[in-house]
C-alpha positions in Angstrom: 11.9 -4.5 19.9 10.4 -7.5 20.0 6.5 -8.5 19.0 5.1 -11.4 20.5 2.6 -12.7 18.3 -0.4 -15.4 19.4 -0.2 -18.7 16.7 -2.6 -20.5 18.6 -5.0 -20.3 16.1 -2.5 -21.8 13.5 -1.8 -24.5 15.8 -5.1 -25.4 15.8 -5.9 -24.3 19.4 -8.9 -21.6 19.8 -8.8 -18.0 19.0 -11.6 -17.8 21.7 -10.6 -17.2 25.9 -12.3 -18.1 28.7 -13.3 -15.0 31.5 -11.2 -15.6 34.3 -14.4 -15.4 36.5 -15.8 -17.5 34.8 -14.0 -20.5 35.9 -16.4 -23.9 36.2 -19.7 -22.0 34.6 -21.2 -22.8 31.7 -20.7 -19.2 29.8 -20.3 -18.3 26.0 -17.0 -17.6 25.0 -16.0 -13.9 23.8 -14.2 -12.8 21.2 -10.9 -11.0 22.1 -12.3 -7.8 19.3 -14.5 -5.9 17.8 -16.3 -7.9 15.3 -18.0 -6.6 11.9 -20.1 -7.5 9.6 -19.4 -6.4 5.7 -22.2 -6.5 3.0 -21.3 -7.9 -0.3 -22.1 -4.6 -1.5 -19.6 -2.5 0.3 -16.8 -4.9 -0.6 -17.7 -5.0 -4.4 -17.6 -1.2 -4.0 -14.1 -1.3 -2.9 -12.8 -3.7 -5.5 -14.3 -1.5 -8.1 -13.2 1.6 -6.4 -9.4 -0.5 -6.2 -9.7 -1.1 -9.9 -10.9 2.3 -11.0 -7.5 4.0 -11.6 -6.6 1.3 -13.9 -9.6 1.4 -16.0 -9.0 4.7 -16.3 -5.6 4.7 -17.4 -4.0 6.7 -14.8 -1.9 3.9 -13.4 -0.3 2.5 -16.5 3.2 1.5 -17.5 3.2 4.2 -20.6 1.5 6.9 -17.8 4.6 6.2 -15.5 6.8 6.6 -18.2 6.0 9.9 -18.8 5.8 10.6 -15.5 9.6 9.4 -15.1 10.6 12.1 -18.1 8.7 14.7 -16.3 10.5 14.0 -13.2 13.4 13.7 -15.3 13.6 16.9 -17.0 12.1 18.9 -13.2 15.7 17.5 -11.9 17.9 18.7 -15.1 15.9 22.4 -15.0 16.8 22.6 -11.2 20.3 21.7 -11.6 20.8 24.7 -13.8 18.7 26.6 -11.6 20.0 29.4 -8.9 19.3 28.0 -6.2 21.6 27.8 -3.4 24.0 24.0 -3.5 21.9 23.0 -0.5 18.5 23.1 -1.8 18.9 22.4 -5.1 20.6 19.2 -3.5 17.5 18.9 -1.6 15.4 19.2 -4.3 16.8 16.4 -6.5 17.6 14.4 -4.0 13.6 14.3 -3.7 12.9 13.8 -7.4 15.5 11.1 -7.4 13.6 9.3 -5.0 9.7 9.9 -7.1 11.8 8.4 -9.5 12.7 5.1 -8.0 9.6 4.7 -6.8 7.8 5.1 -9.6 9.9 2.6 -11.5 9.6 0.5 -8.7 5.9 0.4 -9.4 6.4 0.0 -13.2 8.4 -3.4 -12.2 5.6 -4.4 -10.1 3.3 -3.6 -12.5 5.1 -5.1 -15.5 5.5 -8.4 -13.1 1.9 -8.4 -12.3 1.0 -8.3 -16.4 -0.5 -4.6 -16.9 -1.0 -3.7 -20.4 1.8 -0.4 -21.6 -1.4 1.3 -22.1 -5.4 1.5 -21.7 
């Protein structure tokens, strides 16, 4: 599939387009959207809101750690559970993948200078 995407506003042309009826009139120019206008308020409210689970503590490297042993210890107790092959196959396969995601995040995290703990 391919996406054709409009750079004329990079190239320095104008995000704004003329009506086709408009054609030799003197008429404002509309904007191809919806347009919005965003207090100060509401966006300080989402940057603290952004922050919060870091403050907190919830999203720290030491939190994902444990989080990882959980996980971790989950797989091994299904493994020796009696499960059928199938699902237990399922089932860690799942875990495995909460796993690499989560150290995925502790990379990014790590990367990005987040203290071990809060």
């Amino acid at each position: 599939m391919y996406i054709e995407t409009d750079i004329a506003q990079l190239e320095g042309g104008s995000i704004f387009e003329q009506r086709p009826e408009a054609e030799g009139q003197d008429q404002a120019l509309t904007w191809p959207g919806d347009v919005v206008d965003i207090s100060e308020e509401a966006i300080c409210a989402f940057r603290k809101a952004a922050i919060e689970p870091v403050r907190s503590g919830a999203y720290v490297l030491r939190g994902m750690e444990q989080r990882i042993s959980t996980v971790r210890a989950e797989i091994s107790r299904i493994w020796n559970s009696a499960l059928p092959d199938d699902e237990k196959n399922m089932q860690i396969s799942a875990r495995e993948n909460e796993i690499a995601l989560l150290q995925a995040g502790q990379f990014s995290y790590a990367r990005a200078g987040f203290p071990l703990f809060v």
